[in-house]
PDB file of N, CA, C and O in Angstrom, chain B, residues numbered from 101:
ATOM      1  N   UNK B 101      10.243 -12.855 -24.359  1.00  0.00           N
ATOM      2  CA  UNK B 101       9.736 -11.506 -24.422  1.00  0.00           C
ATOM      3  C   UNK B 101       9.538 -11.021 -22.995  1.00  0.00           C
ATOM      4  O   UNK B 101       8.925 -11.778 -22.242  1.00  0.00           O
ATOM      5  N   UNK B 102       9.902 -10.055 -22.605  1.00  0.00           N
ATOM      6  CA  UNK B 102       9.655  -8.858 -21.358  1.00  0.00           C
ATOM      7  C   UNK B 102       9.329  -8.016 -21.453  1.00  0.00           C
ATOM      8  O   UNK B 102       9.825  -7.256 -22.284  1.00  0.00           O
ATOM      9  N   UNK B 103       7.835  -7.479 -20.304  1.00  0.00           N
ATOM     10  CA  UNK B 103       7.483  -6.372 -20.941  1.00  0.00           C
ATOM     11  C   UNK B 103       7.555  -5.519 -19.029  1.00  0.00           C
ATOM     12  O   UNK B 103       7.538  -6.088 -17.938  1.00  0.00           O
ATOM     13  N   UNK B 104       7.604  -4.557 -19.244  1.00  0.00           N
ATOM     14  CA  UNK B 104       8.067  -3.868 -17.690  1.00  0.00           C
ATOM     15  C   UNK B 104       7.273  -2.505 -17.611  1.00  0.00           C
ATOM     16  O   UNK B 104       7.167  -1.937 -18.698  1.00  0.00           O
ATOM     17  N   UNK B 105       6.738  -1.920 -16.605  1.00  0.00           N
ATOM     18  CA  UNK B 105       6.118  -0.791 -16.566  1.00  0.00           C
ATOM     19  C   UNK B 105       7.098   0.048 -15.334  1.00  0.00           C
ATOM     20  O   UNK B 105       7.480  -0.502 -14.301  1.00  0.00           O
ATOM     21  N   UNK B 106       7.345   1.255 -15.648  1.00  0.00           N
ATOM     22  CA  UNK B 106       7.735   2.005 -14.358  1.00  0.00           C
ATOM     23  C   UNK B 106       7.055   2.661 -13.737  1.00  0.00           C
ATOM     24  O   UNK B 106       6.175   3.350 -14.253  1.00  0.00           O
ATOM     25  N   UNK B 107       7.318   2.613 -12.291  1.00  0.00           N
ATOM     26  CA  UNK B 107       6.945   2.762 -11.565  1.00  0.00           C
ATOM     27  C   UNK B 107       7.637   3.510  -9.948  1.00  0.00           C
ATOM     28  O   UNK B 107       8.176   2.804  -9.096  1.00  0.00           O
ATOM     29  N   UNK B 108       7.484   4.871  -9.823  1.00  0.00           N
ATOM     30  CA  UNK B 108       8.203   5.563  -9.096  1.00  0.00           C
ATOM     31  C   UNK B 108       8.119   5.538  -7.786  1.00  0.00           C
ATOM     32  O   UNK B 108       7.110   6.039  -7.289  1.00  0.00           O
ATOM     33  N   UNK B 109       8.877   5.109  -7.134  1.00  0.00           N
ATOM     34  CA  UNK B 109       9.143   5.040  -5.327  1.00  0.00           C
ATOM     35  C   UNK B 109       8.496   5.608  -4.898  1.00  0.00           C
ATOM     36  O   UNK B 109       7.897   5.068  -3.968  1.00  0.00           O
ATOM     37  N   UNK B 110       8.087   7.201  -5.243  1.00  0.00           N
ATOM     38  CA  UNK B 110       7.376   8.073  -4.121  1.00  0.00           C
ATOM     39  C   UNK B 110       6.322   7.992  -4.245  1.00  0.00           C
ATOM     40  O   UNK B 110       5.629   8.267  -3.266  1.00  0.00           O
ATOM     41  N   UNK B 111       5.454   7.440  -5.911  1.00  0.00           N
ATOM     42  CA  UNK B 111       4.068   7.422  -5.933  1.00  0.00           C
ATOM     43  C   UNK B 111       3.864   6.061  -4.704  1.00  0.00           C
ATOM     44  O   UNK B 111       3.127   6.207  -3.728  1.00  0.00           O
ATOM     45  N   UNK B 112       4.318   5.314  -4.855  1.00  0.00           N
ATOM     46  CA  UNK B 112       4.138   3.775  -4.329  1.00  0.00           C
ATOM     47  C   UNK B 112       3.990   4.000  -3.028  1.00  0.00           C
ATOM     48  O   UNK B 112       3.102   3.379  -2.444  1.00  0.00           O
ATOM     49  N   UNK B 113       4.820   4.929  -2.300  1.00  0.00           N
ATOM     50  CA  UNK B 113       5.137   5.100  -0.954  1.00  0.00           C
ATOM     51  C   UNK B 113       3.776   6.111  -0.413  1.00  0.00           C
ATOM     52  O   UNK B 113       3.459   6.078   0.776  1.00  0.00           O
ATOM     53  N   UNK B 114       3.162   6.831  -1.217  1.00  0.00           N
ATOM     54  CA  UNK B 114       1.533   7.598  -1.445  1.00  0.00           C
ATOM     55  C   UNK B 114       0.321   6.822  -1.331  1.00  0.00           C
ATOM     56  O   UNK B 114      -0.783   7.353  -1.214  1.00  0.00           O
ATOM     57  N   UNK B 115       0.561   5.197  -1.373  1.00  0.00           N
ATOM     58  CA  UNK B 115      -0.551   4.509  -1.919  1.00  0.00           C
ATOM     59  C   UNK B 115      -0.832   3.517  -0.620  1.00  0.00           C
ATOM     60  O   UNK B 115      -0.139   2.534  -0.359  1.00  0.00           O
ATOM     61  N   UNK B 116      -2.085   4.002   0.212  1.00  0.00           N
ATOM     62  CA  UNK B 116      -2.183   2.989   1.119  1.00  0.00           C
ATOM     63  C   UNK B 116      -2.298   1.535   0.583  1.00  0.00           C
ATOM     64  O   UNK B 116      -2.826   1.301  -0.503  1.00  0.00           O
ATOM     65  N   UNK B 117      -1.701   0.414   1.512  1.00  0.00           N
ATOM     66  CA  UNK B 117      -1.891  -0.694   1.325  1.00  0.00           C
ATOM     67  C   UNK B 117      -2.713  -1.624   1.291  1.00  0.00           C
ATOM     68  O   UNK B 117      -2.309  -2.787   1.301  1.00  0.00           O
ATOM     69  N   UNK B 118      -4.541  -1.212   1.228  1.00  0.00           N
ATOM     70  CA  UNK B 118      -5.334  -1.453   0.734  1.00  0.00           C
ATOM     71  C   UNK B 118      -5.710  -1.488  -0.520  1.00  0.00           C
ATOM     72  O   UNK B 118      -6.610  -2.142  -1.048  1.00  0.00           O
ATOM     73  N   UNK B 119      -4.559  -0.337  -1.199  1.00  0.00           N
ATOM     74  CA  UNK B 119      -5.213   0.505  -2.554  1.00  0.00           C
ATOM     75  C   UNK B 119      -4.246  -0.146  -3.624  1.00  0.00           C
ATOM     76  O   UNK B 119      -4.473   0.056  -4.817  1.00  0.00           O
ATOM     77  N   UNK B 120      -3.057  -1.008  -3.184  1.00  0.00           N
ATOM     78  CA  UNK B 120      -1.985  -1.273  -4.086  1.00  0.00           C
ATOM     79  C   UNK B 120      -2.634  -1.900  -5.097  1.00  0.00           C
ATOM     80  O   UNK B 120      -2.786  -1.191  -6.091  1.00  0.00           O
ATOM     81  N   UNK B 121      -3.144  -3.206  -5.176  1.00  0.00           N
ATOM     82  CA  UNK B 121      -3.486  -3.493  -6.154  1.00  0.00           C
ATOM     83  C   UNK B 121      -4.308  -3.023  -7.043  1.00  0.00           C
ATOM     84  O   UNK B 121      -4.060  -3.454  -8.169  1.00  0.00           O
ATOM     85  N   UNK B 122      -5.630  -1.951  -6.951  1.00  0.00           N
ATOM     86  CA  UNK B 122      -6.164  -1.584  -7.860  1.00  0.00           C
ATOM     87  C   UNK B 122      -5.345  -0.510  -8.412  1.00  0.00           C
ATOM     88  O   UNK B 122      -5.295  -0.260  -9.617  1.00  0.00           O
ATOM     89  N   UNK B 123      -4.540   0.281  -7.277  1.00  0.00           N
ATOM     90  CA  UNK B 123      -3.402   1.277  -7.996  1.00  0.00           C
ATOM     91  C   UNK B 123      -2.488   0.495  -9.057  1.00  0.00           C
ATOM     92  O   UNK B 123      -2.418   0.919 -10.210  1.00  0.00           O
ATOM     93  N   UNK B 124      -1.889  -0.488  -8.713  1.00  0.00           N
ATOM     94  CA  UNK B 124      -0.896  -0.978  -9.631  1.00  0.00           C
ATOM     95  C   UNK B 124      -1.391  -1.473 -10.980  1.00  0.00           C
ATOM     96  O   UNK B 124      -0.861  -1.365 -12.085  1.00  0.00           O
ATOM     97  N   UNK B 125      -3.030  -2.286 -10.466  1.00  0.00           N
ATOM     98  CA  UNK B 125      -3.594  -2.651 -11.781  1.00  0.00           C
ATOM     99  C   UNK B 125      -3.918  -1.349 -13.325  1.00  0.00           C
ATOM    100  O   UNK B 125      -3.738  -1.352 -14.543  1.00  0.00           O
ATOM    101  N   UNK B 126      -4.452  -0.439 -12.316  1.00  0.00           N
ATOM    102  CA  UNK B 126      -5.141   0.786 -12.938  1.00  0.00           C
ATOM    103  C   UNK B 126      -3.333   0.871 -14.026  1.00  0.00           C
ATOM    104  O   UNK B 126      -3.001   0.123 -14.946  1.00  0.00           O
ATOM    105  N   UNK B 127      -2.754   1.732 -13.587  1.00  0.00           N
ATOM    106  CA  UNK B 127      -0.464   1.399 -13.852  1.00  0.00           C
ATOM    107  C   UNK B 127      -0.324   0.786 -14.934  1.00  0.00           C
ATOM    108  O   UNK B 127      -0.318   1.429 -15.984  1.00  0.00           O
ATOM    109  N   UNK B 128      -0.247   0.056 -14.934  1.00  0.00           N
ATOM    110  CA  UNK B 128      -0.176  -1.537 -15.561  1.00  0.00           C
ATOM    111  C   UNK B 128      -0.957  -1.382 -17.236  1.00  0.00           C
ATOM    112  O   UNK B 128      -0.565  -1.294 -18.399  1.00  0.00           O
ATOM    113  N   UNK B 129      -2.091  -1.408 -16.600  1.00  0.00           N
ATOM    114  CA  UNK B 129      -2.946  -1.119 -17.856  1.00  0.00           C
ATOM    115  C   UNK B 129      -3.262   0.224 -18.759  1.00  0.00           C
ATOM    116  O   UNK B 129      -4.000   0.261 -19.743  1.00  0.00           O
ATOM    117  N   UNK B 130      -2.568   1.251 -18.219  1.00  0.00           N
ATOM    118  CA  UNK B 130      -2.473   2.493 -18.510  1.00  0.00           C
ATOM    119  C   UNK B 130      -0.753   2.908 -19.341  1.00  0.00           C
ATOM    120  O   UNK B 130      -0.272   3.702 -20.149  1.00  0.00           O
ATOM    121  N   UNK B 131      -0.417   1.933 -18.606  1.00  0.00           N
ATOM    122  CA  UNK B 131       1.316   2.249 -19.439  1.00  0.00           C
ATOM    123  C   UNK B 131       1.751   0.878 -20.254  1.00  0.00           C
ATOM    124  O   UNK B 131       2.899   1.016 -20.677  1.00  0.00           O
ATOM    125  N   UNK B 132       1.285  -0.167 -20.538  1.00  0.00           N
ATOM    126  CA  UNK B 132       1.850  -0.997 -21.185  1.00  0.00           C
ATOM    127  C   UNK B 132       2.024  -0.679 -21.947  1.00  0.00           C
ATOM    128  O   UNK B 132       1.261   0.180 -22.387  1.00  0.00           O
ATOM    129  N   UNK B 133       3.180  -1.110 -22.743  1.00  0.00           N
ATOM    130  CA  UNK B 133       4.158  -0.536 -23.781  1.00  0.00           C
ATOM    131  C   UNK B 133       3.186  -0.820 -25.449  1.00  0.00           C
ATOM    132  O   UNK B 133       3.002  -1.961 -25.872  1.00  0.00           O
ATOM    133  N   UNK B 134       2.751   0.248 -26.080  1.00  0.00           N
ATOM    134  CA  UNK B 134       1.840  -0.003 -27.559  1.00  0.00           C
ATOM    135  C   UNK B 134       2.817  -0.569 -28.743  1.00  0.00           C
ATOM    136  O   UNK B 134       2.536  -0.695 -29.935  1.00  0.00           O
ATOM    137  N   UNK B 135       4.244  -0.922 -27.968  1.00  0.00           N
ATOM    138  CA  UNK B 135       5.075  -1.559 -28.991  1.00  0.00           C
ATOM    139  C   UNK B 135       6.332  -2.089 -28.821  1.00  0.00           C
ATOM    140  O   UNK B 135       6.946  -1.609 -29.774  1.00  0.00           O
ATOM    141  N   UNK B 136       7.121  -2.797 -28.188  1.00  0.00           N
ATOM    142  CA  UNK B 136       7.662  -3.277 -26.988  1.00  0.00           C
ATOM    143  C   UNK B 136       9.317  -3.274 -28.416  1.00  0.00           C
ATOM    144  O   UNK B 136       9.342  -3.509 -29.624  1.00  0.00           O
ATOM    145  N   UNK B 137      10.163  -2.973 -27.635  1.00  0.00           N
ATOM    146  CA  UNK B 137      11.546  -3.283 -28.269  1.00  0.00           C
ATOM    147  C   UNK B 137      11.641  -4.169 -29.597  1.00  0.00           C
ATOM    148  O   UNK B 137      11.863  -3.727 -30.724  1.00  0.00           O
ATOM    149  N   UNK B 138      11.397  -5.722 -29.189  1.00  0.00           N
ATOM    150  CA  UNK B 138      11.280  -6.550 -30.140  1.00  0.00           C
ATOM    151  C   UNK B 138      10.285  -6.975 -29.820  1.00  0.00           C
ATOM    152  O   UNK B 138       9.824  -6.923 -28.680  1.00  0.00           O
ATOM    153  N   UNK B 139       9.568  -7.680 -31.185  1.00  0.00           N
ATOM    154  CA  UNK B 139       8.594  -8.552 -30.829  1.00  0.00           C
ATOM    155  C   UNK B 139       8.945 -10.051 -31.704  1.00  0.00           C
ATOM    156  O   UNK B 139       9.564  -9.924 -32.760  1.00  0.00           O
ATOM    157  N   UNK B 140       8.522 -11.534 -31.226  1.00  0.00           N
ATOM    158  CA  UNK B 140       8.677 -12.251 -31.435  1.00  0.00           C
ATOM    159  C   UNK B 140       8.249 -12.604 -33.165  1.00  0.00           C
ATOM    160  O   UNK B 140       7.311 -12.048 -33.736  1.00  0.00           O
ATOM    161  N   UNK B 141       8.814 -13.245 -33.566  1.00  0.00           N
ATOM    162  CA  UNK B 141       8.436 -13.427 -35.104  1.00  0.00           C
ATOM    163  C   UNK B 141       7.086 -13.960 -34.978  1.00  0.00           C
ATOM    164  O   UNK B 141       6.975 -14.678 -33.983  1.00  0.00           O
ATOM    165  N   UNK B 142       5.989 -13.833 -35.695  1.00  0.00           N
ATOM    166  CA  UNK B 142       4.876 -14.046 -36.160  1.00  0.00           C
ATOM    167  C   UNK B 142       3.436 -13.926 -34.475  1.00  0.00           C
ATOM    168  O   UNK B 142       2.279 -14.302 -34.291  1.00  0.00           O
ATOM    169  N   UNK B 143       4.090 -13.470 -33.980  1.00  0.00           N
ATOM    170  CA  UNK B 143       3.226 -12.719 -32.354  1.00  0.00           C
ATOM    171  C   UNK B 143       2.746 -11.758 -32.839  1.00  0.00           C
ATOM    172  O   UNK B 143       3.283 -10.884 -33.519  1.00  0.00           O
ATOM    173  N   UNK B 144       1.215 -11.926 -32.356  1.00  0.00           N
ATOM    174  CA  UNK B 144       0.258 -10.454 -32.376  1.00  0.00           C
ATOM    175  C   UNK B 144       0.247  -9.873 -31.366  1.00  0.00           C
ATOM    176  O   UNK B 144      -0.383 -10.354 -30.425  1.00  0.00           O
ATOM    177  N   UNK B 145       0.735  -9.009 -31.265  1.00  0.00           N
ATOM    178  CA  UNK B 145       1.333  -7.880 -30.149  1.00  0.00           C
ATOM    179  C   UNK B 145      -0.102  -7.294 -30.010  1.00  0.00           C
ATOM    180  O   UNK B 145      -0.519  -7.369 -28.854  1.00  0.00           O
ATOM    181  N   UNK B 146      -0.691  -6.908 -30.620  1.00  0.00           N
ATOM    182  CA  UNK B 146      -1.478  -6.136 -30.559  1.00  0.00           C
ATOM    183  C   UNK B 146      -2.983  -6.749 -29.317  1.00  0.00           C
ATOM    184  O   UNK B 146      -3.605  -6.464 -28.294  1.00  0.00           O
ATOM    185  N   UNK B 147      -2.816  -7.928 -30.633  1.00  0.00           N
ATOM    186  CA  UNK B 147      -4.023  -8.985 -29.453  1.00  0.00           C
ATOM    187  C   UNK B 147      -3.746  -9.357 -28.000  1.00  0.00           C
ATOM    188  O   UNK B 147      -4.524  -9.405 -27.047  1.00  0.00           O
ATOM    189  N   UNK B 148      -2.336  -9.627 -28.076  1.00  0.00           N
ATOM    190  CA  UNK B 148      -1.686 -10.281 -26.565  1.00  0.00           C
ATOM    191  C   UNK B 148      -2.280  -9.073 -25.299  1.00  0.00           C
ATOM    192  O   UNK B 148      -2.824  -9.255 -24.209  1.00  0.00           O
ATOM    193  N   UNK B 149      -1.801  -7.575 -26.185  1.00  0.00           N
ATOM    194  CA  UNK B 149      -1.845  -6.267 -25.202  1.00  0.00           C
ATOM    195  C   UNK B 149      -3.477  -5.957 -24.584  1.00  0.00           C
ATOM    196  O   UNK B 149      -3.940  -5.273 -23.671  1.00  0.00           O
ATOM    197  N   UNK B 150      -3.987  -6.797 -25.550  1.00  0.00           N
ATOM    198  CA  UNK B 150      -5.140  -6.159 -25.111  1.00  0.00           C
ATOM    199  C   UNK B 150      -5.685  -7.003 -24.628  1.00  0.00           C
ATOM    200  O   UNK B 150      -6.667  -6.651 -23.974  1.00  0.00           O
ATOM    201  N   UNK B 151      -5.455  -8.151 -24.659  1.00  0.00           N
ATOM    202  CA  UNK B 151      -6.024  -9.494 -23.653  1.00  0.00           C
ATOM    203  C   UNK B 151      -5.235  -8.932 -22.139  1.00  0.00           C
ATOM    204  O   UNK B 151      -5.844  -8.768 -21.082  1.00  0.00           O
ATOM    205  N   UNK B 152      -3.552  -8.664 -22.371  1.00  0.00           N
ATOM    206  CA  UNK B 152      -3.293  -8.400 -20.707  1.00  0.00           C
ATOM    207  C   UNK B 152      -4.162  -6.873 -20.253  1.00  0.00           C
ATOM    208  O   UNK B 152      -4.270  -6.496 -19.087  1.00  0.00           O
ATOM    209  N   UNK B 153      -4.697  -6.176 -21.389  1.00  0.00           N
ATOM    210  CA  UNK B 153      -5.175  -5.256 -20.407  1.00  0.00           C
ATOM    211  C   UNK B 153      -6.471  -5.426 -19.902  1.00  0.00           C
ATOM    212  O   UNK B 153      -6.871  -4.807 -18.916  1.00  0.00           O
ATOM    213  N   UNK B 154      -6.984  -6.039 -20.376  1.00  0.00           N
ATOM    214  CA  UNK B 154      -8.470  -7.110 -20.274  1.00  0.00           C
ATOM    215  C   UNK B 154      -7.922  -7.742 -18.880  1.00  0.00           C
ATOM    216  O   UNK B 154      -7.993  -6.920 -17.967  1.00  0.00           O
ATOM    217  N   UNK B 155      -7.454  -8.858 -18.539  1.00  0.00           N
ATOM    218  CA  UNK B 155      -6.923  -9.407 -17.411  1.00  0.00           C
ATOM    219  C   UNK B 155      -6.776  -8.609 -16.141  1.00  0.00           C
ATOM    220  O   UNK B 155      -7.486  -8.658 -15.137  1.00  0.00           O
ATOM    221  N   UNK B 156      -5.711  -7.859 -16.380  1.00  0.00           N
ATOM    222  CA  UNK B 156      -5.356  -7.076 -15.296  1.00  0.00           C
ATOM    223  C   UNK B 156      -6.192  -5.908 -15.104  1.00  0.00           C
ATOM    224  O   UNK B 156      -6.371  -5.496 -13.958  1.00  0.00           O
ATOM    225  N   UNK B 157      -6.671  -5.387 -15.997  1.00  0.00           N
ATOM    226  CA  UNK B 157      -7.846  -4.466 -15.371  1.00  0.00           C
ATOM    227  C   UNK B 157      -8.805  -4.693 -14.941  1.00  0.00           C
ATOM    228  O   UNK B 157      -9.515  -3.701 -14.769  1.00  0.00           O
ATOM    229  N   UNK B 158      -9.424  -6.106 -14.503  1.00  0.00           N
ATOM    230  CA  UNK B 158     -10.554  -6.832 -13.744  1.00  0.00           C
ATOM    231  C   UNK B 158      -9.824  -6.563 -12.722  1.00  0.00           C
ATOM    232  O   UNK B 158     -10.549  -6.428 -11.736  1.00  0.00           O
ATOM    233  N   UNK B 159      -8.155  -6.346 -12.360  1.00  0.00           N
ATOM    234  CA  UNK B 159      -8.254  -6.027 -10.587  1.00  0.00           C
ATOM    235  C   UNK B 159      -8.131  -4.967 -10.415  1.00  0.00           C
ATOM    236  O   UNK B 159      -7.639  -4.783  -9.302  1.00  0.00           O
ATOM    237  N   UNK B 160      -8.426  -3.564 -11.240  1.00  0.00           N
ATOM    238  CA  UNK B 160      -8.791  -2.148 -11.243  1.00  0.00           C
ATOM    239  C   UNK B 160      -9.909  -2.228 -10.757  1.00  0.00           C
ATOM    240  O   UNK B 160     -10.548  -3.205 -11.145  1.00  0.00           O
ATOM    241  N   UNK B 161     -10.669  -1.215  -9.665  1.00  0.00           N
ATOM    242  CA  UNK B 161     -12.157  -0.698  -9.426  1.00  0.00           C
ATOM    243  C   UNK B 161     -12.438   0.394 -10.729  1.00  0.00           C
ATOM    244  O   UNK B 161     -11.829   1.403 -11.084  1.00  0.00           O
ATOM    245  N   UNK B 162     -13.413  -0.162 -11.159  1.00  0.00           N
ATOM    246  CA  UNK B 162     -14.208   0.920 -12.489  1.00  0.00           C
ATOM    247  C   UNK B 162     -14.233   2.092 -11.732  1.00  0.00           C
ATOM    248  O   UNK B 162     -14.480   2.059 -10.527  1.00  0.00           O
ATOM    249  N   UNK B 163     -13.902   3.552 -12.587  1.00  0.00           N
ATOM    250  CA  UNK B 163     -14.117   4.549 -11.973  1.00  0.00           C
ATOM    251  C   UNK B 163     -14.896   5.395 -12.874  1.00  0.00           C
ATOM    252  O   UNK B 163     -15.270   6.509 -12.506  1.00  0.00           O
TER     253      UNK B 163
END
């Protein structure tokens, strides 16, 4: 399974390099896909998504 977020050159090139990671985290957890192409036979998509957005949004600053 692959899951991919886009992400546009010019925002990236906007984002001082202090800020990347909470920018990319904030990204990340804001666009993951609510239902991805395929999903694996008997995978809870649902639980997985929200554990990675759990994860990766601990390296977001709360706003």
């Amino acid at each position: 399974m692959a899951l991919h977020v886009s992400v546009e050159d010019k925002a990236l090139l906007r984002v001082e390099p202090e800020n990347m990671v909470n920018y990319l985290s904030q990204l990340i957890v804001e666009k993951l896909p609510e239902r991805p192409l395929r999903i694996p036979k008997g995978l809870d998509y649902s639980r997985l998504r929200t554990a990675m957005q759990k994860c990766i949004g601990t390296f977001a600053e709360v706003r």
